[in-house]
C-alpha positions, 0 to 999 in steps of 0.5 A: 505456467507456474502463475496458473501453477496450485502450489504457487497461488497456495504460496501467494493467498496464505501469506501471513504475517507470524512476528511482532516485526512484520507487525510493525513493517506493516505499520511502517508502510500503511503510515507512510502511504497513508501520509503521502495521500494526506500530503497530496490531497491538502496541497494546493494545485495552481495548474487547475481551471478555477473561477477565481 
């Protein structure tokens, strides 16, 4: 019941971030899963069927 409640989806949906260390939170964590994804897609994958 409270998932369908109006005052918790209210909660969820205005979240924002007000202070420069959100800000920088925010930052912190899209860099670090922005490199992950770099750091996979340039590895090199032996176990995949190529014509070589």
């Amino acid at each position: 019941m409270l998932a369908l409640d109006g005052t918790l989806a209210k909660d969820i949906f205005d979240y924002g971030i007000h202070t420069v260390s959100g800000w920088l939170g925010l930052a912190l964590v899209v860099g670090i899963v922005l490199t992950l994804i770099w750091a996979e897609s340039t590895k090199t994958h032996h176990d995949k069927n190529t014509r070589k």
